[in-house]
Structure formats: structure tokens, C-alpha cells
N, C-alpha and C positions, 0 to 999 in steps of 0.2 A: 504493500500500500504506500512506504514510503517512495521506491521508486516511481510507483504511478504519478504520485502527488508531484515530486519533483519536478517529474517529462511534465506535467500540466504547468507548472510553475515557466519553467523555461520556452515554453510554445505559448505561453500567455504573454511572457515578457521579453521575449526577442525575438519568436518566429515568426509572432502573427505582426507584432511592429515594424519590423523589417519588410516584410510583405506588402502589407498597408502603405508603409512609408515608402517603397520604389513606386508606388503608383502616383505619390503624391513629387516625388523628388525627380521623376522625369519630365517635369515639367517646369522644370526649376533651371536656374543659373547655372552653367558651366561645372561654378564650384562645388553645388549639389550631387549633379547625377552622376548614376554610378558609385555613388559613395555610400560604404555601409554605415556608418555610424550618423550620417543626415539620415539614411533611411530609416533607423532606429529611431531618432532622436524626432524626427516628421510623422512618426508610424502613431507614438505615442500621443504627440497633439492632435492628431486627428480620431485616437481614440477619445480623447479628452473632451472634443469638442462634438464629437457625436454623442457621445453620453448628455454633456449637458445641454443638447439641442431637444435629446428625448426624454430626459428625467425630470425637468420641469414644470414642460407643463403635463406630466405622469402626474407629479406629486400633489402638485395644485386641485388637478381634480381627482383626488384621494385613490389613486388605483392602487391597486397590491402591488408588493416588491415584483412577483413573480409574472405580471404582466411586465414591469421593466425589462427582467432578466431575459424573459425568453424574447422579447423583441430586438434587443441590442443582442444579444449573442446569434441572432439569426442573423442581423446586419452584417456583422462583425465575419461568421461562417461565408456567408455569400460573395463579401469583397476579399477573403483569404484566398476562395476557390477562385477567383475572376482573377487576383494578382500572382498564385502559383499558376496557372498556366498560360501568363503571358510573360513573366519573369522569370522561370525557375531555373533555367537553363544561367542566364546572366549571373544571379543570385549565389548558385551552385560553384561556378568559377569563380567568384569573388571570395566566396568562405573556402576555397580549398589555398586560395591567396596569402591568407591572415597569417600564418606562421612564417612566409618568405618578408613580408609587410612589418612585422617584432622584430623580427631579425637584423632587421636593414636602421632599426632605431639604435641599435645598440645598447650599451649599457647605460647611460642614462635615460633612456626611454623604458629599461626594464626596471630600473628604480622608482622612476614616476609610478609605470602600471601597477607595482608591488604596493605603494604609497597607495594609491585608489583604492587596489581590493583591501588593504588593511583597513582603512576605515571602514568601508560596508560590511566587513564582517566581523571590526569593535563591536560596531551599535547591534547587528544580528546576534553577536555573544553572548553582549553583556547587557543588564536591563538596565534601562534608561526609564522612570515612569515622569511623567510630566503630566502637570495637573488639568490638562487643557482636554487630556485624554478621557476626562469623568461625560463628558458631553457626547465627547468622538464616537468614542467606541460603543457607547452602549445604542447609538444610533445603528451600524452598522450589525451589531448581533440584534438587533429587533429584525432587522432587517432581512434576517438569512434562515433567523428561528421563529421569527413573530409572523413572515411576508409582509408586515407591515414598515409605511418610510413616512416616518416623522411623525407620528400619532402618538407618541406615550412619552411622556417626561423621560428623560435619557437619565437624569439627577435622580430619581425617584421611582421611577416607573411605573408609575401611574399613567391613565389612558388621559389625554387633552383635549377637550373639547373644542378648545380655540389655540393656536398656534402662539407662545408668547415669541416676542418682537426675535430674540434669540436663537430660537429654534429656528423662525422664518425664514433668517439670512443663511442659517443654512439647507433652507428647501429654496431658493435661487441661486444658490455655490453649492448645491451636493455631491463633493469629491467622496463626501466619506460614501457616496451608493457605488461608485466605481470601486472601491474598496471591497465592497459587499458584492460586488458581481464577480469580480477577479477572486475574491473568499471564495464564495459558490462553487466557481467551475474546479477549481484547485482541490476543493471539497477539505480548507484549512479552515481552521477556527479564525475567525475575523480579529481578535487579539492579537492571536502569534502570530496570523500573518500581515499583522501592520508593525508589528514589534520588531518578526524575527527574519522575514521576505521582503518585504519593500526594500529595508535600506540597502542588500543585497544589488537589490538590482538599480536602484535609483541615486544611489549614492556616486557610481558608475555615468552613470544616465547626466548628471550634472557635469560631469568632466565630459561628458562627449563633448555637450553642448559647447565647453568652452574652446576643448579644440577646433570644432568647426568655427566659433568665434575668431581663434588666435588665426585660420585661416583666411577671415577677412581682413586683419588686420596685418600678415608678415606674406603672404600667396599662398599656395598650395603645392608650389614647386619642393622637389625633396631636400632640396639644397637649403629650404628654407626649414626643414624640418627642427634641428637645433636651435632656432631661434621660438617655436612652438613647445616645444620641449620643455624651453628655463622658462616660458610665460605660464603651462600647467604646471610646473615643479614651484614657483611661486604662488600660484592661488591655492595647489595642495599646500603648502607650507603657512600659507594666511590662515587657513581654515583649521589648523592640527591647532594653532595659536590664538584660536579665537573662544578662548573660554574664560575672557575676563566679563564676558556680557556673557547671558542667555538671548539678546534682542539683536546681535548683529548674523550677517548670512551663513558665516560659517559656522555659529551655535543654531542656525534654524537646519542650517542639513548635515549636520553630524548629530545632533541630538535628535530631531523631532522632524526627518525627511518626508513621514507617512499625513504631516497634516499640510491644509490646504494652502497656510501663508507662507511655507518653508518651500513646499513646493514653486510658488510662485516668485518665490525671491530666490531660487536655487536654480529653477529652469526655465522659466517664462523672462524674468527680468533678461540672463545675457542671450536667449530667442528673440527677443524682441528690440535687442542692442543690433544683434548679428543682422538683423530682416532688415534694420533702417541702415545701418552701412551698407550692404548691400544694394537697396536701392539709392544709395546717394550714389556710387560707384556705376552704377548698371548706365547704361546709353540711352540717353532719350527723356522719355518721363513715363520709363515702366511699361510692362504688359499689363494685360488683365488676369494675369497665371501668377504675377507678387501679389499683386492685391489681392487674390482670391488666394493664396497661403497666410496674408497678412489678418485678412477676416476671420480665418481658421483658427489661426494664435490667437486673435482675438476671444476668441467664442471658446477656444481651451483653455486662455485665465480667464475668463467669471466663471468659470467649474472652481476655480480654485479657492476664492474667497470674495469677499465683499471691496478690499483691498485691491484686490487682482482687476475687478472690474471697475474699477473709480483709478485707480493708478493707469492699467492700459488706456483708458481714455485718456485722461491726463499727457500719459506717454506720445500716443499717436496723436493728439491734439496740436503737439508744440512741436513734434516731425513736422505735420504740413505743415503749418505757419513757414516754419523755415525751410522744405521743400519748395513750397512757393515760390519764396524770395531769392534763395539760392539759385534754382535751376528757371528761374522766371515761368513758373508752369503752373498755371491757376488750373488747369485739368486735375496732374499729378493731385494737387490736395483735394479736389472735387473729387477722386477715385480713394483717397486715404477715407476722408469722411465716410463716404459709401460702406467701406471696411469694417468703419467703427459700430456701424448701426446695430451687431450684439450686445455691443458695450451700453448704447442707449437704450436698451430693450430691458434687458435685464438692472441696469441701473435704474430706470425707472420703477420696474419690477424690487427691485432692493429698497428704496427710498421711498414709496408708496402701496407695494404689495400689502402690506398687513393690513391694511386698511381697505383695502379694495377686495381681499378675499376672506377673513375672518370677520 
């Protein structure tokens, strides 16, 4: 049983991402395709951003967990099969690649990678409880034991007749039901596996991000690889040294990777760094293939938190403005705004929901 749960663990969090993510990353920049760790790092926001396209308004008009589950994991099955048999060939060459790809980094690249898996598998070892988890968790085990999402005091557990303002924000940010569906299929306890699974995999998942970052910022050429290198051997070395706060990025994703604002400050924040260099760098004023991965990241921070979706705005706000004016293209920002409209949606929803549905 342990091995089964494993293979479900890893085909939930790299094979179907990876999957997902080339369908999404061939239609991306140069510096994307073909790249596994954007297909990973792409596979995952777009799970992100289908979840909270369908768990929303699920929650709102009170469905059971178990009409979420089987509707997203069917989504989910349908784009796997449609992206194995028009990638797999690709795909297949790429991962027999990966051992000649470590090689070729040398030894300081094998110190970085050792530096990564040691933290994910600290926080997977060792218990970290943080108090934030009294609300989290007990949403997620209603969820997987009860079928029910967001009905019962998670503090108490008692059944709610009315949603108080707390619970609400998180029935328009429910990262913790992605939690609960990825429990499900894994067939893990929703505890251990936000405790002792996630940071395994997502701890990882934040460094990808940043090396596809450091390659908008030093190229992608291999010659520049050393200079990508000392920038992730640096932010791993920020983050082992960031425990004079519990409130800075690197105490949000070595401590507490499985909640919504760590996430969002561990993976969405340098996502959404890498999307706008990109588009400053890119020729013209953009296709409609950025803008429509930029909407995607959009709509996979408000899954993340309340935070996530009042910051991404914010964020893409003050791109265009200075898109505009830099690249003199009133379009470019008239296509970012367009982008934004999850953010409107759901922030509105955030800021007047509880009042409009309780």
C-alpha cells in the first residue's frame, strides 16, 4: 500500500504536471518550450487555476466535496490523456536526458541540488506545527471524511449555518480543497500529507521557479549556467538563514510551504517576477499566448489567499502602467487588464461575498 500511495504521490506531482505543463509551455517563449522544469512549474499553475475556476462557485452553492472531486479529477484525466499522446515521445527523450543535464553542472550544481532536497525532506522529517494549521486542516479532513467544504467550524466542529467573514475568505482562496483532492487520490491522510508530502515536492517546486527566473535574468545558454548556479546557491543560503522572523519568504516555505500565503510568496511572487521580464524582453507588445498564461497565474494566486489576489492585482496593475509608458503601447496594458479580470472577480467576491451570499 505504501508503494501504491507513493506511484500516486509522484504521478500526482510530477507526471501529470509535467504533462499538463508541455501543453501549456508550447506555446510559450523560446525560453519555455521544451523545458522540463517550466513544464512542471506551468503544469502546476494550471492545476491551480482550474481548481479555483471550479471550486468556487462549487462551494458557494453548497455542493459536496465529492461532486468537486470527481469533476476536477475527470478534467484533470482527460487533459493527461490528450497531453500523453501528443507529447510523450518528446517528454520520454527529455527525462532519459536528466542524468547527462546533472552531470554537465558539476559539482557545485550537485551541492545546490543536495541543498534543495535537504530542506524538503527537514520539514517532511521533522514536525513543524504552526498555529495557523487549527483552521487549515480541519477544513481539509471534513472535506475527505465529512464530503463536506466549508460547513462546520474547523475550530470546533460544529455545523455553520452562516459562513463567519473567516471561513468565507477561505471559500474564495480554497487551496486547502486542492489539498483535499490530491489527499483523496493518494488515499493519504490530509494531515500527513500537508505535513509530511507537500514540502517534499514543493519545496523543490520553489527553486525550479527561481531557476527559470535566474534564466531570464543571466540567458539560458550553458555557458551561463554558473552564473544561475551562485544566484540559486544564494537564495538556498537566504532561506536556511531566515529564521530570525517567522513572517519573511524563506520562514513561509521552509516552515509552512502547505499553506496558501507561503505558497504564494514562495511560487507565484518570483512567477509573476519571471512573466513580467519576460514580457518587457519579448518583441512587440506581446501575443495573446503571455497574456493568456499571465490570466492563468492570475486565477492560480486567488486559489492561494486573499493576499494573493489583492497583491496580483496590485502587481499587474503597476506592470501596465509602466508597460504602457515604456514600450508606448496603450494595447499591451489594455491586454494586461483583460488578464486581470480573475483578480476582479474574485476580489470582489472577497470584499463583498459574505454579504451577498450569507
Amino acid at each position: 500500500m505504501i508503494v501504491l500511495k507513493g506511484i500516486l504521490v509522484i504521478i500526482s506531482f510530477i507526471v501529470v504536471p509535467v504533462v499538463l505543463g508541455r501543453m501549456i509551455t508550447g506555446y510559450m517563449g523560446e525560453r519555455f518550450r521544451g523545458h522540463l522544469l517550466a513544464d512542471w512549474v506551468f503544469g502546476i499553475v494550471l492545476m491551480f487555476a482550474q481548481l479555483q475556476l471550479m471550486a468556487v462557485p462549487m462551494i458557494i452553492g453548497d455542493c459536496a466535496f465529492h461532486t468537486l472531486f470527481y469533476t476536477y479529477v475527470a478534467l484533470i484525466v482527460a487533459e493527461l490523456i490528450a497531453g500523453i499522446s501528443k507529447n510523450l515521445q518528446n517528454l520520454l527523450k527529455e527525462v532519459k536526458g536528466i542524468p547527462l543535464k546533472i552531470r554537465k553542472k558539476g559539482l557545485l550544481g550537485l551541492l545546490v541540488i543536495l541543498s534543495i532536497l535537504m530542506q524538503g525532506f527537514m520539514l517532511c522529517y521533522f514536525e513543524h506545527v504552526d498555529d495557523d494549521d487549527a483552521r487549515f486542516v480541519p477544513s481539509a479532513v471534513a472535506a475527505v471524511e465529512k464530503d463536506m467544504m466549508f460547513e462546520e467550524n474547523p475550530v470546533t466542529g460544529e455545523m455553520m449555518y452562516s459562513r463567519v467573514s473567516e471561513v468565507f475568505k477561505d471559500m474564495v482562496s480554497p487551496w486547502i480543497m486542492f489539498w483535499a483532492v490530491i489527499s483523496k487520490v493518494t488515499m493519504i491522510h490530509p494531515a500527513i500529507f500537508m505535513h509530511s508530502v507537500v514540502p517534499l515536492f514543493f519545496i523543490p517546486l520553489a527553486y525550479a521557479v527561481y531557476w527559470l527566473l535566474a534564466g531570464c535574468l543571466f540567458g539560458e545558454e550553458e555557458k551561463r549556467d554558473e552564473k544561475r548556479l551562485i544566484f540559486l546557491g544564494l537564495i538556498s543560503a537566504i532561506h536556511l538563514f531566515s529564521g530570525y522572523s517567522v513572517y519573511n519568504a524563506g520562514a513561509f516555505l521552509l516552515f509552512r510551504i502547505w499553506q496558501g500565503k507561503a505558497l504564494y510568496a514562495a511560487i507565484f511572487v518570483p512567477i509573476q517576477v519571471m512573466l513580467a521580464l519576460e514580457l518587457f524582453q519579448s518583441e512587440g507588445s506581446g501575443t495573446w499566448r503571455e497574456y493568456a498564461v499571465i490570466a492563468m497565474t492570475c486565477c492560480g494566486a486567488c486559489l492561494t489567499s486573499g493576499f494573493g489576489i489583492i497583491l496580483t492585482a496590485m502587481f499587474w496593475g503597476i506592470i501596465s502602467l509602466i508597460y504602457a509608458v515604456a514600450k508606448k503601447n496603450l494595447k499591451g496594458m489594455v491586454s494586461l487588464w483583460i488578464a486581470l479580470i480573475p483578480c476582479v472577480i474574485y476580489g470582489f467576491l472577497y470584499a463583498f461575498g459574505a454579504k451577498l451570499f450569507i
